[in-house]
C-alpha positions as CSV (number, residue, x, y, z in Angstrom):
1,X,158.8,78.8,119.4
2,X,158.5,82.8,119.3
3,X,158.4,82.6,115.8
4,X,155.9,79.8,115.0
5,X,153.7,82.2,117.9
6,X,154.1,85.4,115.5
7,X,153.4,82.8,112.2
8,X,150.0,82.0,113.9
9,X,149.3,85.8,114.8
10,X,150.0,86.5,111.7
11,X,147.9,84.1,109.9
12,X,145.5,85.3,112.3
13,X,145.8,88.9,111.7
14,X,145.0,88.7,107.8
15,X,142.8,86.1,107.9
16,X,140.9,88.7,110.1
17,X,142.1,91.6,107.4
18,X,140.6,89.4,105.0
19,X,137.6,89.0,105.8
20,X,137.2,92.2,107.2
21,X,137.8,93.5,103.5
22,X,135.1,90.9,101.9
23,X,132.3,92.4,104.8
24,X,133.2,95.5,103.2
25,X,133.1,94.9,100.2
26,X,130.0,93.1,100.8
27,X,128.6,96.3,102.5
28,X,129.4,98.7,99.7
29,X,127.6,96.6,97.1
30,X,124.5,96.4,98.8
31,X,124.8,100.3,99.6
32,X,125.5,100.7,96.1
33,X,122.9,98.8,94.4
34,X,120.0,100.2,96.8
35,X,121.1,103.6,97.1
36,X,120.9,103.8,93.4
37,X,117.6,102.5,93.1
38,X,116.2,103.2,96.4
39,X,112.4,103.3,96.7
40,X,110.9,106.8,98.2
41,X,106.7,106.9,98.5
42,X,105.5,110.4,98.9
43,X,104.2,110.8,102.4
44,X,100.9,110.5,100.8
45,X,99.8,108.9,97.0
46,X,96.6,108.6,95.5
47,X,95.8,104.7,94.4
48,X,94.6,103.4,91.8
49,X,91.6,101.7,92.3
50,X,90.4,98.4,89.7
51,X,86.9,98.6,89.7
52,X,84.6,95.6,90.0
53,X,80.9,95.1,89.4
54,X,79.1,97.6,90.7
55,X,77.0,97.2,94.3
56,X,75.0,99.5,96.6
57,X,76.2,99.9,100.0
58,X,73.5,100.6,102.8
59,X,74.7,102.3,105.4
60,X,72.0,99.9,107.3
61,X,73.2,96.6,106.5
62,X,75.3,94.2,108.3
63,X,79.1,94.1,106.2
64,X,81.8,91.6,106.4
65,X,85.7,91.7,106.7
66,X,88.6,89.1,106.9
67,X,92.2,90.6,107.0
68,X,94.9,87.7,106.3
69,X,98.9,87.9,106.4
70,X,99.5,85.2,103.9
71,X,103.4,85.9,104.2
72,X,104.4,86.2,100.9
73,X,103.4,82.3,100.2
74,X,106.7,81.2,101.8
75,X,105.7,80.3,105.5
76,X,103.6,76.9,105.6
77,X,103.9,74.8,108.8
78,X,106.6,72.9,108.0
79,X,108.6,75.9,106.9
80,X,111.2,78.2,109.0
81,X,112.4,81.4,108.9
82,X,115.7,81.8,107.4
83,X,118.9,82.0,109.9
84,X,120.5,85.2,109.4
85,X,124.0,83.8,108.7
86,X,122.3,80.4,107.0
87,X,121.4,79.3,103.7
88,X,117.6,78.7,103.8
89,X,115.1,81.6,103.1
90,X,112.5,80.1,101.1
91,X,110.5,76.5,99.9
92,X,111.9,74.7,97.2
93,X,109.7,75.8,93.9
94,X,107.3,72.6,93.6
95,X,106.6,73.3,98.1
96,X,106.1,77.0,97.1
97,X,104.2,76.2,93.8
98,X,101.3,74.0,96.1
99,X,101.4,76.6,99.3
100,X,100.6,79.3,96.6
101,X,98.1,77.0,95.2
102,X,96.5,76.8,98.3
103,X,96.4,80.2,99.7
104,X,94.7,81.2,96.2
105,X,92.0,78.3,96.6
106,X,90.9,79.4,99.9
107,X,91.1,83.5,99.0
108,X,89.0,82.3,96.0
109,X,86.1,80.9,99.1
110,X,86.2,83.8,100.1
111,X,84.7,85.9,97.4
112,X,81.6,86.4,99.6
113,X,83.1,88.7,101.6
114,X,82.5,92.2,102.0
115,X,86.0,93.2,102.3
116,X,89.5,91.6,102.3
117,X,92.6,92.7,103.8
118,X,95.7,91.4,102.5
119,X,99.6,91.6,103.9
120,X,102.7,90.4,102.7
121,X,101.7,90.1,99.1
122,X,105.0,89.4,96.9
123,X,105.2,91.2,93.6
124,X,108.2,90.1,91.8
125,X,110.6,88.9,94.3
126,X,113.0,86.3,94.7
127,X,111.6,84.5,97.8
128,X,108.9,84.0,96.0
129,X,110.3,82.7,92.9
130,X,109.1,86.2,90.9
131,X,105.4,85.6,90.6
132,X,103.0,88.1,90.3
133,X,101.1,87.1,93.5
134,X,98.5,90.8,93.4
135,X,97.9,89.8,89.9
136,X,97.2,86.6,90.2
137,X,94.7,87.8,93.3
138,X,93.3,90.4,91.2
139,X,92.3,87.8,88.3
140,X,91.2,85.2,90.6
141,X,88.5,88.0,92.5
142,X,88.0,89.7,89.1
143,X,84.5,90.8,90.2
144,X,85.2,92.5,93.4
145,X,87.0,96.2,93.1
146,X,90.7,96.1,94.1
147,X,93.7,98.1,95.8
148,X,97.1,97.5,95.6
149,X,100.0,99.1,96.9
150,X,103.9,98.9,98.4
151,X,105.4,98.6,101.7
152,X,108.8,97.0,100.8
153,X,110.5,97.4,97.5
154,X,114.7,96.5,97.9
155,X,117.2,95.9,94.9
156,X,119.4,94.0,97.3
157,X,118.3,92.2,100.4
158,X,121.4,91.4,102.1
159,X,120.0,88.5,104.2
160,X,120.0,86.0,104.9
161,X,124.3,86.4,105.2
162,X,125.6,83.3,102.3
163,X,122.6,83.1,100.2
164,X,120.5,86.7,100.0
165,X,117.2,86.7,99.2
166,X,118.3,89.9,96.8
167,X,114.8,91.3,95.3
168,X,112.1,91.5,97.5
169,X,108.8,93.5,96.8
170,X,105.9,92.9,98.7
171,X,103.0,95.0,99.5
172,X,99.5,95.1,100.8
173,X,96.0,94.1,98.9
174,X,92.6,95.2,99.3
175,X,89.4,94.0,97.8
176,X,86.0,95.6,98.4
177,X,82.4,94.3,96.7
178,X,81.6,97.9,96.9
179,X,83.9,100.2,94.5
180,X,85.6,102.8,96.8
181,X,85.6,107.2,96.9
182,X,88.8,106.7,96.3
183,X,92.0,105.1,98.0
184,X,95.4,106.9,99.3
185,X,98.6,105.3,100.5
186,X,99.6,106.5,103.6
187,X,103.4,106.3,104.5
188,X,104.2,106.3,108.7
189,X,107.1,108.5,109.8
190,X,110.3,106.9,110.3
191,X,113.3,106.6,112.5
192,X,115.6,104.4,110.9
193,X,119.1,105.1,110.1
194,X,120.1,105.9,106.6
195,X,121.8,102.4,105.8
196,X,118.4,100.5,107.5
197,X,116.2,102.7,105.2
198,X,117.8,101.3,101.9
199,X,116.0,97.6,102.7
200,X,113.8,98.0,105.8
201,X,110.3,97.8,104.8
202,X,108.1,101.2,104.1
203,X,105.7,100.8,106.4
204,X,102.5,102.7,105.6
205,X,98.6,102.0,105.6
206,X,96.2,102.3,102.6
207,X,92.6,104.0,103.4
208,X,89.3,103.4,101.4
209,X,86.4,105.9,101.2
210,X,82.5,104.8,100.6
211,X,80.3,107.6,100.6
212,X,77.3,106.5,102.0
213,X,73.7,107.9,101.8
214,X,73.2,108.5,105.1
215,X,75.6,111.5,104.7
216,X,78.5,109.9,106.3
217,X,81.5,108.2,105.1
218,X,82.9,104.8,105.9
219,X,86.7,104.6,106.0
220,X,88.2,101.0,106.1
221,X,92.4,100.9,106.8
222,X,94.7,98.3,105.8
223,X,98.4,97.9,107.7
224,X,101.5,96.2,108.6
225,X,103.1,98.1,111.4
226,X,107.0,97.5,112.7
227,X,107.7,94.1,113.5
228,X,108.2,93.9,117.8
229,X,112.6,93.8,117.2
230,X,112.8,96.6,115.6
231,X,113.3,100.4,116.8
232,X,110.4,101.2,119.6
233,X,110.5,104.9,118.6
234,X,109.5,103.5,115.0
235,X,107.4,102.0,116.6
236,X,105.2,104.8,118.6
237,X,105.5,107.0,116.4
238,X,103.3,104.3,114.0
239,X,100.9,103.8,116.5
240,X,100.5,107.5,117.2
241,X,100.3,108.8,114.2
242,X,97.6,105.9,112.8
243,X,95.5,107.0,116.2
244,X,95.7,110.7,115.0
245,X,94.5,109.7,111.7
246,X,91.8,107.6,112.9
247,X,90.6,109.9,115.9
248,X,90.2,112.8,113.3
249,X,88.2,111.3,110.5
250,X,85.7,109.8,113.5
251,X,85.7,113.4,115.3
252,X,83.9,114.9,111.7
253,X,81.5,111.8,112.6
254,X,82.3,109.5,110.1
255,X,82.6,105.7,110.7
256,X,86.7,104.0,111.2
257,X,88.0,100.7,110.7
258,X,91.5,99.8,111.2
259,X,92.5,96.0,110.1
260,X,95.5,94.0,109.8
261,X,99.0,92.5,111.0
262,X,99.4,94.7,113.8
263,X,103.2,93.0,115.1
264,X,101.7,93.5,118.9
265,X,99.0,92.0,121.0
266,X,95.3,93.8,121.3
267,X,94.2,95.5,124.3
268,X,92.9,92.8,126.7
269,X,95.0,89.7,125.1
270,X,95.8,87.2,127.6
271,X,97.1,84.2,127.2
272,X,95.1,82.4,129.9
273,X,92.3,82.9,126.8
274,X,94.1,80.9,124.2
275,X,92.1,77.4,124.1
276,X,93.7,75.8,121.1
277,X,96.4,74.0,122.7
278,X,98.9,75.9,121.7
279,X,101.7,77.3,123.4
280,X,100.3,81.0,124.1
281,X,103.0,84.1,124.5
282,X,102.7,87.9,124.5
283,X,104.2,90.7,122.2
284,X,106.1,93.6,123.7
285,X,103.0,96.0,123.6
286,X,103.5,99.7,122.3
287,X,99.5,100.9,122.6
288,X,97.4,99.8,126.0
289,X,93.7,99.8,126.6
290,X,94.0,103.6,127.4
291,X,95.8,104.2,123.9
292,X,92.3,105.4,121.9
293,X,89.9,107.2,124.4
294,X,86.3,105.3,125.6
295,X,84.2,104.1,123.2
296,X,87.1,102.5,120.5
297,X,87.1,98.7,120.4
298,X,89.9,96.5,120.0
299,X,88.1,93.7,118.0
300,X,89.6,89.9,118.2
301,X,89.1,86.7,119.0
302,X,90.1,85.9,122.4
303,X,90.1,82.3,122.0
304,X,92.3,81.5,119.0
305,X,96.1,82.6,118.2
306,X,96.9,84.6,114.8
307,X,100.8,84.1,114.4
308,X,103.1,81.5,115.2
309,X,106.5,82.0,116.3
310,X,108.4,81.7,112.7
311,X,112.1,80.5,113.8
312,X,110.8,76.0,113.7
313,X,108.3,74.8,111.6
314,X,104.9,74.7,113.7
315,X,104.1,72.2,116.2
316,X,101.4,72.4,118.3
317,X,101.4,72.9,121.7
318,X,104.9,73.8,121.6
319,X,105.6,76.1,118.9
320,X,105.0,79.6,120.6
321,X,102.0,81.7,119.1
322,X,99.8,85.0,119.9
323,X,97.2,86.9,118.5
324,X,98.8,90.2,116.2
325,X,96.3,90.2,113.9
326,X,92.7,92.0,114.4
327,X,91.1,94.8,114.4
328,X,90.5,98.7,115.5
329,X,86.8,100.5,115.4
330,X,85.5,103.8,116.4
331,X,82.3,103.7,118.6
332,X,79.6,104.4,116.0
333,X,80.7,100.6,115.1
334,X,78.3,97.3,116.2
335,X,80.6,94.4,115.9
336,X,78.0,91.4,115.2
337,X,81.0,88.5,115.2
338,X,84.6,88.5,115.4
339,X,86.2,84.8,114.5
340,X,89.5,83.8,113.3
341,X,89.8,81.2,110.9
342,X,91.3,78.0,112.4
343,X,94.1,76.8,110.1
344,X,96.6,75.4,112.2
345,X,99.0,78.0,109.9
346,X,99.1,75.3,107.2
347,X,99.9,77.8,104.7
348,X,101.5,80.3,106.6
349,X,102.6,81.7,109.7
350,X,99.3,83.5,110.4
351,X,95.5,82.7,110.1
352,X,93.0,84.9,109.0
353,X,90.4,87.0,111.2
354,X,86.9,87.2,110.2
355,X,84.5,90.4,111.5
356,X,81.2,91.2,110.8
357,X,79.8,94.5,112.0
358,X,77.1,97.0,111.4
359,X,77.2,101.1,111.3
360,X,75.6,102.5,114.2
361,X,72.9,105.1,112.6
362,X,72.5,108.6,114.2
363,X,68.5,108.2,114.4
364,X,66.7,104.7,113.7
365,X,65.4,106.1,110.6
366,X,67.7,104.1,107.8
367,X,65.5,103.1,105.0
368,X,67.7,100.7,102.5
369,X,64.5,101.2,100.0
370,X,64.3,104.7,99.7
371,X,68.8,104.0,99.2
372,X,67.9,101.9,96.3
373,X,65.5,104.3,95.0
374,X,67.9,107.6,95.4
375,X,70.6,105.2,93.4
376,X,68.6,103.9,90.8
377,X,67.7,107.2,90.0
378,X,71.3,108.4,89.8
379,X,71.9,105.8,87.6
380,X,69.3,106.6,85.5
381,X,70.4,109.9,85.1
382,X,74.0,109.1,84.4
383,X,73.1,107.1,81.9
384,X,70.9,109.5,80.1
385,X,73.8,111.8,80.0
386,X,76.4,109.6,79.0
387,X,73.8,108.6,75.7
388,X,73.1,112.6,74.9
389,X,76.9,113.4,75.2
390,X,77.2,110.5,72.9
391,X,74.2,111.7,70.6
392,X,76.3,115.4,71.1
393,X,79.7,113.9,69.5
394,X,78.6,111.7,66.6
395,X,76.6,115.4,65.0
């Protein structure tokens, strides 16, 4: 009897050893193979910005925005997120192939638009069967001027446990009908351990400048801030450091907006509000009403949820959902409309929020013809010069 016990135990004991062995083996891989090619944005970078047709921007006209997580193309409402130690992490191709499909054919409606705030755009990854998805944007909104950049760029994504997703790039896209100053990435400071920072995502925000005639600028943000589960000090020190950001380019009186996923509910979110029929829940919070001083609006609409709960694909009425998605503006900003998009996350696991607003003018004296007329002239004399520099080279 003793010895069939210390048979078991040992059986036991190196069953244990080896698996034990195959974690670490597992672990050193994925350290290897990330650490080696381990993706490090300055804490600031200059983008590069494809220019579209070219369009006056009045500082005196009403201007449009939707901002849209379109989660990499892999979250429709019949879709789940993966199980950490399960096999699933993405659609079969042809389900991926006619989500993609669809997500481009309503982006593509949405060329009107002022100004279009992408998350969760895949670049070659794995989960998303290696398509070019920013490209594929860019071509299909050829017209409008475009801004790409990266939040998440990992060798080896180690999850889901028995069938990794492996690459995984993904990043943020901005479109504009008015070509931008210029554009900068902006990374947010972290507090991740060394082994999370070799596949958690680089969070960061991109920032467009217009110069406007009125002798202002207007600054439009684009972000993806920590997801609610992970570290609350990462976290803060997000939301402070955006606030600081924001704060100080309003404080030398220019105009501020701040869109995207946001991964925690608005100030003044409740879920009596939520009259879809769905089953409304709150976010752990990180910035309350008192988080930007008087005068800053938290822009969304009250009425509608943004996100579904990812873990089941989406029923409604008992799949849980919230509002994560909207926007931030400083006080020299009218909002005219705010709207999201009902979608019943057909396509993926958020639907997109439409704004439009107006810039508040110092003095009522904002004269969009004498704009045209300052512009036209400009143009006038840029062309002029580009001909005699021309005219200069070929004698």
């Amino acid at each position: 009897m003793k010895t069939k016990i210390r048979r078991i135990i040992r059986i036991i004991f190196f069953t244990l050893l080896i698996l034990l062995g195959l974690f670490a083996a597992y672990a050193i891989v994925v350290i290897a193979v990330n650490a080696g090619n381990r993706y490090q944005p300055a804490p600031a970078d200059t983008l590069s910005v494809h220019e579209g047709r070219r369009a006056f921007l009045y500082p005196d006209v009403n201007m449009s925005l939707i901002c849209w997580n379109i989660g990499h193309c892999t979250s429709s409402a019949d879709q789940k997120q993966f199980n950490r130690f399960g096999y699933s992490f993405r659609p079969d191709k042809e389900q991926y192939k006619a989500t993609f499909s669809a997500i481009l054919n309503i982006i593509s409606a949405m060329d009107s638009v002022d100004f279009l705030l992408l998350q969760e755009v895949d670049y070659n990854s794995r989960k998303s069967f290696y398509t070019a998805q920013d490209s594929a944007l860019i071509k299909l909104l050829k017209r409008k001027s475009s801004v790409c950049t990266i939040n998440k760029q990992t060798r080896f994504e180690y999850w889901p446990l028995f069938n990794p997703a492996l690459k995984a790039n993904s990043g943020m896209v901005f479109f504009s009908r008015y070509i931008p100053e210029w554009a900068h990435r902006i990374a947010f400071p972290s507090d991740e351990n060394w082994f999370s920072e070799l596949t958690a995502a680089d969070r960061c925000f991109m920032i467009m400048r217009y110069d406007l005639e009125n002798g202002k600028d207007l600054y439009i943000i684009n972000t993806q801030t920590a997801i609610a589960d992970e570290n609350m000090e990462t976290r803060i020190a997000e939301w402070q450091y955006l606030r600081s950001y924001m704060l100080d380019l309003f404080s030398r009186g220019h105009y501020v907006i701040a869109g995207g996923s946001w991964n925690q509910n608005p100030a003044g979110y409740s879920v009596r509000n939520i009259t879809s029929g769905d089953k409304a829940v709150g976010l752990p919070a990180v910035a309350s009403d008192q988080f930007f001083p008087k005068g800053w609006k938290w822009i969304f609409d009250s009425t509608l949820p943004t996100e579904r709960d990812f873990s089941n694909p989406y029923q409604k009425g008992t799949t849980p959902a919230t509002i994560s998605d909207f926007y931030i503006c400083s006080p020299n900003i009218k909002v005219n409309t705010v709207k999201t998009i009902p979608m019943d996350f057909a396509h993926t696991a958020h639907n997109p929020v439409y704004m439009n607003i107006s810039l508040v003018p110092d003095s009522s004296c904002c004269d969009s013809t004498k704009v045209y007329k300052i512009m036209k002239d400009r143009l006038a004399l840029e062309k002029k010069n580009k001909k005699k520099k021309n005219k200069t080279s070929t004698i």
